[in-house]
C-alpha positions in Angstrom: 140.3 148.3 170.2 141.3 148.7 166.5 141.1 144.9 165.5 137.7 145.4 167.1 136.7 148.6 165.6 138.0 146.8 162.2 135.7 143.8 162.0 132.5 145.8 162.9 133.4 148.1 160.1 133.8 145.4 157.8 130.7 143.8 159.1 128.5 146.6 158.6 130.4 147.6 154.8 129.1 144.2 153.6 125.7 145.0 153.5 125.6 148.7 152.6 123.8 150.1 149.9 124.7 153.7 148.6 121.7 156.1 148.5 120.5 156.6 144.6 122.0 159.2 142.8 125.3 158.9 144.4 128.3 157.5 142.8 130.2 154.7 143.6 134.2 155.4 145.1 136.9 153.9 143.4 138.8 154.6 140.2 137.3 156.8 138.1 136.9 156.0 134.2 138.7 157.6 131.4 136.2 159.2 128.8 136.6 157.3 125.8 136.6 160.2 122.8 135.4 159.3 119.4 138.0 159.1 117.0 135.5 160.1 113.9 135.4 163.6 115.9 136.6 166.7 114.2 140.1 167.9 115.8 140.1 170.9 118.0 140.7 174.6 116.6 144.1 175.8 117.2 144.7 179.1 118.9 146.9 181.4 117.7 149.8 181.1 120.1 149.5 177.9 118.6 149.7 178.5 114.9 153.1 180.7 116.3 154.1 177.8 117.8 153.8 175.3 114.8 155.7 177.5 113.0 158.4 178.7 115.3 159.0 175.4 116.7 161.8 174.0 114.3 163.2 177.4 114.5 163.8 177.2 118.1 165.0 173.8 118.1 167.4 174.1 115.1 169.3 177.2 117.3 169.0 175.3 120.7 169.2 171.5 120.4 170.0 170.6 123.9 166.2 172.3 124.7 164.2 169.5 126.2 160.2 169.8 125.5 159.5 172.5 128.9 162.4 175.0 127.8 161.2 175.0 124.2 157.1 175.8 125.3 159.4 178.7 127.5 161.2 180.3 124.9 158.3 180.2 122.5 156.0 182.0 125.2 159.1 184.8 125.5 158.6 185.4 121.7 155.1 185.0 121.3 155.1 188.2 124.0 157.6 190.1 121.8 155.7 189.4 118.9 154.9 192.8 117.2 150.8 193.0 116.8 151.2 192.7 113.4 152.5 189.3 113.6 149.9 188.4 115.6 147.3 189.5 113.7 148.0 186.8 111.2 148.5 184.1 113.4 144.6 185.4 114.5 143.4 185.3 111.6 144.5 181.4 111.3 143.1 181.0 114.4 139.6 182.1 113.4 140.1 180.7 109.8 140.7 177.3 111.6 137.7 177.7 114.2 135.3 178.3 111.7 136.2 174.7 110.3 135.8 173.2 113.6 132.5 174.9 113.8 131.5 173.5 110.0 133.1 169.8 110.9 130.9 169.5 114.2 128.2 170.5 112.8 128.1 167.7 109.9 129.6 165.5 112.6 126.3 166.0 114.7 124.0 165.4 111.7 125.2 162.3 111.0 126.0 160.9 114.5 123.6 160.9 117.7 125.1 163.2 120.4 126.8 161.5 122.7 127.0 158.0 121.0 131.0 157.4 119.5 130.8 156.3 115.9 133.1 153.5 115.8 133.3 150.7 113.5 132.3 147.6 115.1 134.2 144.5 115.0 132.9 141.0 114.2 133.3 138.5 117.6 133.2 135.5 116.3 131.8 132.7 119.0 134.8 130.8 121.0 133.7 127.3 119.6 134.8 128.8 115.8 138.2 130.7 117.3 139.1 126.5 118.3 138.4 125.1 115.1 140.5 127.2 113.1 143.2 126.6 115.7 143.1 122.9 115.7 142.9 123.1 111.9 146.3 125.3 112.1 148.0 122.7 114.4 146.9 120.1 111.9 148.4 122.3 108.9 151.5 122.1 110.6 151.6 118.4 111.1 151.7 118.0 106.7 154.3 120.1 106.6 
């Protein structure tokens, strides 16, 4: 019954079309970010965290990467408000770039479109001259 069930399954999968608008199953692609895009602003827990980090290795070496992001939550939430006042003001110092980056970033790129340098392909029949001319290079030699 399932061999059966199996081959009319198959049979019928070969000719289906998916509605419009729907997407196709299967492995989903990874967005491809532009690497001319301005970084991210930091928060302030991280701005603490940049600064605090070598402290908290240097007194516990043996932390692996989870126990250090632990003990520097358990400080940021002892931090006096004080403290954290400065590491806010980074924060907003630091967004405030973002903000002037993107904008400039937008003016001079279409939204959406990834402004990378393009490479040169050069057409397979010129990628096997130059290698037969390196094989013959070799020969003189």
């Amino acid at each position: 019954m399932a061999e059966k069930d199996k081959k009319r399954y198959d049979t019928e999968m070969e000719g289906y079309i998916p509605p419009k608008g729907e997407k196709a199953r299967g492995k989903k692609r990874k967005h491809v970010k532009d690497p001319n895009a301005p970084k991210r602003s930091l928060s302030a827990f991280f701005w603490f965290c940049n600064d605090e980090r070598g402290k908290v290795k240097a007194i516990n070496p043996e932390y692996g990467v989870g126990d250090i992001s632990k003990e520097l939550g358990r400080r940021w939430s002892d931090v006096p408000p004080e403290t954290k006042t400065k590491y806010e003001a980074m924060a907003e110092k630091d967004k405030a770039r973002y903000e002037r980056e993107m904008t400039a970033y937008k003016k001079r790129s279409k939204v959406g479109v990834p402004v990378i340098p393009v490479e040169v392909i050069k057409p397979d029949s010129e990628e096997e001259d130059e290698e037969e001319e390196d094989l013959d290079d070799d020969d003189d030699e």
